[in-house]
C-alpha positions in Angstrom: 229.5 74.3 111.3 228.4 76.6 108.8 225.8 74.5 107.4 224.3 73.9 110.9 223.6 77.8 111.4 221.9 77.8 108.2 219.5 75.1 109.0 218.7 76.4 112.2 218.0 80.2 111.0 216.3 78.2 108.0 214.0 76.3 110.6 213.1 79.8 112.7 212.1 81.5 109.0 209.8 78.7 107.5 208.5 78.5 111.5 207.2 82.6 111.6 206.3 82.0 108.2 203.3 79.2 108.8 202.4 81.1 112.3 201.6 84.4 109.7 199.8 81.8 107.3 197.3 80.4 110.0 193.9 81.7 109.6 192.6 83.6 112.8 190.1 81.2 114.4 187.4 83.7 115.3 184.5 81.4 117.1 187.3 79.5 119.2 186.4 79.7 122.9 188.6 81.7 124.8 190.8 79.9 127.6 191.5 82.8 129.5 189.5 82.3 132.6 187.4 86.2 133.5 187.2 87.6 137.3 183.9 88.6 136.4 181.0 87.2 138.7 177.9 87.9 139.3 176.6 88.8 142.7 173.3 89.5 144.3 172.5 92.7 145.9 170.3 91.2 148.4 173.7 88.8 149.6 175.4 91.7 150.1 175.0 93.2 153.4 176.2 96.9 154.2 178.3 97.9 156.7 177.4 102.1 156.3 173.8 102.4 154.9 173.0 106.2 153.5 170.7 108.4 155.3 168.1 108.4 151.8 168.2 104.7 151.6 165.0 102.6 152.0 165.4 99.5 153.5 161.9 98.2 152.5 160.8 95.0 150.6 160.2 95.9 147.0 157.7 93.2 146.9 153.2 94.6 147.4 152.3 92.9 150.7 148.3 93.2 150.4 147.4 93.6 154.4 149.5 96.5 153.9 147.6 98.9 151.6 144.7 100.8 152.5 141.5 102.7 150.8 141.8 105.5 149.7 139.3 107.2 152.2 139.5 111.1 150.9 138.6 112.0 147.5 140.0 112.5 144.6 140.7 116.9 144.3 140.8 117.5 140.7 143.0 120.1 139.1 141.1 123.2 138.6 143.0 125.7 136.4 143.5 129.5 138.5 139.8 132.1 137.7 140.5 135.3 138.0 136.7 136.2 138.8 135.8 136.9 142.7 132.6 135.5 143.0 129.9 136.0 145.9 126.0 134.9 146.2 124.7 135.5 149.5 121.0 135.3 150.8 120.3 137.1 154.5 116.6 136.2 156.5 116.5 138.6 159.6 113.3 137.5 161.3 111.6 139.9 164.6 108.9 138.5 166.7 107.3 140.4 169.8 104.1 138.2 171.3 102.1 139.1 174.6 99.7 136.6 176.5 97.8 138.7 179.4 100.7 141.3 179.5 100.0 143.8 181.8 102.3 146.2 181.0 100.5 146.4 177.5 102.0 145.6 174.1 100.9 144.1 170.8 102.0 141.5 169.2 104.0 142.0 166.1 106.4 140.0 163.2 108.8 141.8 161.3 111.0 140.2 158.5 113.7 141.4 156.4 114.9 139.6 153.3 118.3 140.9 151.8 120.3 139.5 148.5 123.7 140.3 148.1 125.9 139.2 144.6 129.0 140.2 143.5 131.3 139.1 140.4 134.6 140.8 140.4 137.2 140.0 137.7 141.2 141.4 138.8 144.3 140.0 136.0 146.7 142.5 135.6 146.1 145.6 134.1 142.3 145.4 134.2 139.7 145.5 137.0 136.1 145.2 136.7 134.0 145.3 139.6 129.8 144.2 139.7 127.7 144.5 142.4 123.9 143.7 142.9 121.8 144.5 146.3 118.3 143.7 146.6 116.1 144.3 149.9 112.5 144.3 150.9 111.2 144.1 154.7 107.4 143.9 155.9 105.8 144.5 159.7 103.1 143.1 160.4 101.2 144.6 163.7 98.1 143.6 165.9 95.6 146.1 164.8 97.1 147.7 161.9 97.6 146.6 158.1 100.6 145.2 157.0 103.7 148.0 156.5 106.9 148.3 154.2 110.0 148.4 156.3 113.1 148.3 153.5 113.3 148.3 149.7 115.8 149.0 147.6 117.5 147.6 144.5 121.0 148.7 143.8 122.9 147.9 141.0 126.8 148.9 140.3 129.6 148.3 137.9 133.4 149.8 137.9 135.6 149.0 135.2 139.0 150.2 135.7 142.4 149.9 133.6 146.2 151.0 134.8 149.6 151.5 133.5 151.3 148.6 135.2 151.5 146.0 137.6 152.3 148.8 140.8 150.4 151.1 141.1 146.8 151.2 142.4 145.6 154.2 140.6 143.2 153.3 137.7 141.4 154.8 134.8 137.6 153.8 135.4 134.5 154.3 134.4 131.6 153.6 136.5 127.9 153.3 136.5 125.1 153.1 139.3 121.3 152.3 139.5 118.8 152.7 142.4 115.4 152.6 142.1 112.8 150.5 144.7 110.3 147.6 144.4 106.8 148.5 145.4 104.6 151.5 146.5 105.9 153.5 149.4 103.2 155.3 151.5 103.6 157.7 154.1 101.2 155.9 156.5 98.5 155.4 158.0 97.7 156.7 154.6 97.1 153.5 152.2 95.4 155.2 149.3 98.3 157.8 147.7 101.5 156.8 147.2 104.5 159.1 147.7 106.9 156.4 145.7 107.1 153.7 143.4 108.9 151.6 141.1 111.2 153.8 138.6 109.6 156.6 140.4 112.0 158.3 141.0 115.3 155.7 140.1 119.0 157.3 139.9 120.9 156.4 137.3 124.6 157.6 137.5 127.1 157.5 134.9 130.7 159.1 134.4 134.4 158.6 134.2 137.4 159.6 136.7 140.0 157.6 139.0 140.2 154.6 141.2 142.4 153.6 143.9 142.4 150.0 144.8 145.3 148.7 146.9 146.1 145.2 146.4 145.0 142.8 149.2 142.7 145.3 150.9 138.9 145.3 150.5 139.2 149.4 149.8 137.7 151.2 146.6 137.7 155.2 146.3 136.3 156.9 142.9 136.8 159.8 142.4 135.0 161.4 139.1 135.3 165.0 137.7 132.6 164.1 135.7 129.4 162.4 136.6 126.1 162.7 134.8 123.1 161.7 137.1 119.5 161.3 136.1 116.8 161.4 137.9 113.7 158.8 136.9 110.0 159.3 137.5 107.8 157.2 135.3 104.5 157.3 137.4 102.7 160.3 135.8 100.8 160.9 138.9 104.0 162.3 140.6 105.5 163.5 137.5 102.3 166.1 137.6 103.2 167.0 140.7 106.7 167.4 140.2 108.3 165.5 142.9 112.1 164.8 143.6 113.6 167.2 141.3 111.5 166.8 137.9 109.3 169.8 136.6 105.8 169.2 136.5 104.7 166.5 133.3 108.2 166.2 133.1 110.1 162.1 133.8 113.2 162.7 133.3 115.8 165.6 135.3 119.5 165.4 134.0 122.5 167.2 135.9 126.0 167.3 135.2 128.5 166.9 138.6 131.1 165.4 140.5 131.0 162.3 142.7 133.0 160.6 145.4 131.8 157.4 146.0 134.2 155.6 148.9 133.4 151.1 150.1 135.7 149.6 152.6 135.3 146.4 154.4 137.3 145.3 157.3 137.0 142.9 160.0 137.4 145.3 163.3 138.0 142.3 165.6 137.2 138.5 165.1 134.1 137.8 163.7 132.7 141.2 163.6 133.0 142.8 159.9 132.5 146.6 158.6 130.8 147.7 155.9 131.4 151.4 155.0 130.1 152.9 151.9 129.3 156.4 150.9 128.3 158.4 147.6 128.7 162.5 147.6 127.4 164.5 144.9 126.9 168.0 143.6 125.9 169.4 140.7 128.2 172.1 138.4 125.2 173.8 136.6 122.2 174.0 139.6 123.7 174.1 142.7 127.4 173.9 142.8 128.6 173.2 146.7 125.0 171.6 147.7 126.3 167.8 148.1 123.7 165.1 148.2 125.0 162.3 150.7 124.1 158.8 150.4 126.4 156.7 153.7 125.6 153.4 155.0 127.7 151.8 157.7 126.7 148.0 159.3 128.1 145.8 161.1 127.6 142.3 160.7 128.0 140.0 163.7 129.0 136.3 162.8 127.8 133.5 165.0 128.9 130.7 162.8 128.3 130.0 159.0 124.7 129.9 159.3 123.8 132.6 161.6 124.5 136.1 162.2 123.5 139.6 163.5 123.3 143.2 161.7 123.6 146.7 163.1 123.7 149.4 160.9 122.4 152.9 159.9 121.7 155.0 156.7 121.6 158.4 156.0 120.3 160.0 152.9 120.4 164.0 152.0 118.8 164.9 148.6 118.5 168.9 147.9 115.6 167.6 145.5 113.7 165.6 147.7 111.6 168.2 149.7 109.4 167.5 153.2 106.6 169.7 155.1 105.0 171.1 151.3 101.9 173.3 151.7 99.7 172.9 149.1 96.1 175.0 148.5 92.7 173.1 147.9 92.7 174.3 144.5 96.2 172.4 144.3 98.7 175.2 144.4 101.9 174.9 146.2 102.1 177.8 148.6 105.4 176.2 150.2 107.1 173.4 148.4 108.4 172.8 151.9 112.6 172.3 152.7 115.2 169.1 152.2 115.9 167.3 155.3 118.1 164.3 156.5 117.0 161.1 156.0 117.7 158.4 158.3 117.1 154.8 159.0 118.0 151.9 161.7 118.6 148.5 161.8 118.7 145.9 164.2 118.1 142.3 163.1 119.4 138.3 164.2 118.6 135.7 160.9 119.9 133.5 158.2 122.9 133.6 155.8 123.1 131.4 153.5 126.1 131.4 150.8 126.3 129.7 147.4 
């Protein structure tokens, strides 16, 4: 009996023995059947499908896609320059044929350039402006007549603190001056103005309030230094708008105000507002030369409009009504009066 229960625990020793022995067979193929299987999506069909889901064929169907019809927008990186080029043709025409009320027939045309490049990024704002304008009449009977001229050039630079408030530290300069002779007609023969003769320059430091999103600019400047051009020597001799007699050049010391709103009032009808106040510290302190204009500009459509507008001018150194001897002396050198002008025109605007 003993020798029976040796064999057998001899047997279940030598047994676990060879199983331990075995080398592992590594590339045997497993008999284990997997529940892995592979199913299509598309067999699949959804009881709950999500709001997002697009239940579309994956697959380009050509009768589908379509030209691209608008073009291609490029990606233009953000300017911080205002830009403006703007060219006005106001054309008045007044013809009779056997009129009996009387009349003659007359053309008048008006030719105005407006440009403007205005740069705004944070701290800093610098504002340019040119205006140029020069009208003719032409009459039945009489020569041909200046209506309008002027050239006006201006330039703001301004600098604040920070990003909220509108106040700024500017400096600011202005130039007027005119194209051609003016005459006081019918005479034809002396001329009263001309080119540079006399032309304002204006040049001085102070304070600017520009609110953001609002077409509003007031300057205010403590100290303004304005001179007075006259570079024809036949006026300088005779010492017109300010300058002593031989003299071309008249310099005064003052402060300004200079004010420019624009504002559409109601739809399609735009103001203009600007105005420039001066006086002078050292001459005549409290005297204040005015220079206003106020239009409005009537817009048809893009290519048509009208303008009404006025302009007042008062100059102490511009003087009317002077009395002056045969021999050439002034006996009066007359008075300063208001200056004033009206317009009234339909034309052309064209933008670019």
């Amino acid at each position: 009996m003993r020798l029976i229960c040796f064999f057998i625990v001899f047997l279940s020793a030598f047994s676990s023995l060879n199983a331990q022995v075995n080398p592992l067979r590594v590339f045997e193929r497993d008999s284990t059947e997997s529940a892995f299987k592979v199913v299509r999506i598309k067999d699949v069909k959804l009881k709950y499908v999500t709001r997002g889901a697009r239940r579309t064929d994956p697959r380009t169907i050509l009768n589908r896609v379509k030209p691209l019809v608008k073009k291609y927008k490029r990606f233009t990186p953000q300017s911080f320059w205002d830009k403006k080029n703007e060219f006005g043709l106001n054309i008045n025409e007044v013809a009779f044929v056997n009129w009996n009320a009387g009349g003659d027939n007359s053309v008048s045309a008006l030719a105005n350039m407006h440009f403007r490049r205005n740069y705004k990024f944070r701290y800093l704002n610098w504002n340019n402006e040119l205006r140029l304008r020069y009208g003719l009449n032409a009459q039945e009977g009489r020569q041909l007549r200046k209506t309008d001229d002027q050239i006006r050039i201006s330039s703001t630079i301004g600098f604040r603190k920070d990003t909220i408030t509108s106040w700024y530290y500017s400096v600011k300069a202005n130039f007027n001056t005119q194209f051609s002779n003016g005459y006081k007609y019918p005479n034809r023969t002396t001329p009263i103005s001309r080119f540079m003769a006399p032309g304002y320059l204006f040049l001085g430091a102070g304070t600017s309030y520009i609110p953001e999103g609002k077409k509003f600019n007031l300057y205010i400047s403590p100290i303004t230094q304005k001179a007075t051009f006259v570079l024809d020597e036949e006026l300088s001799n005779q010492g017109v708008f300010g300058v002593d007699q031989g003299e071309h050049l008249f310099m005064e010391i003052g402060f300004l105000i200079t004010n420019k709103w624009e504002k559409e009032v109601i739809k399609n009808v735009l103001l203009n507002h600007r105005i420039s106040l001066y006086t002078d510290y050292l001459l005549s302190f409290g005297n204040v030369d005015v220079d206003w204009e106020l239009a409005f500009n009537l817009k048809v459509n893009k290519y048509i409009n009208a303008n009404v507008g006025t302009h007042v001018i008062f100059d102490d150194d511009i003087k009317f009504d002077e009395v002056v001897a045969d021999d050439g002396t002034v006996i009066d050198p007359g008075i300063a009066k208001i200056q004033f002008k009206q317009i009234l025109g339909v034309g052309l605007t064209y933008a670019f």
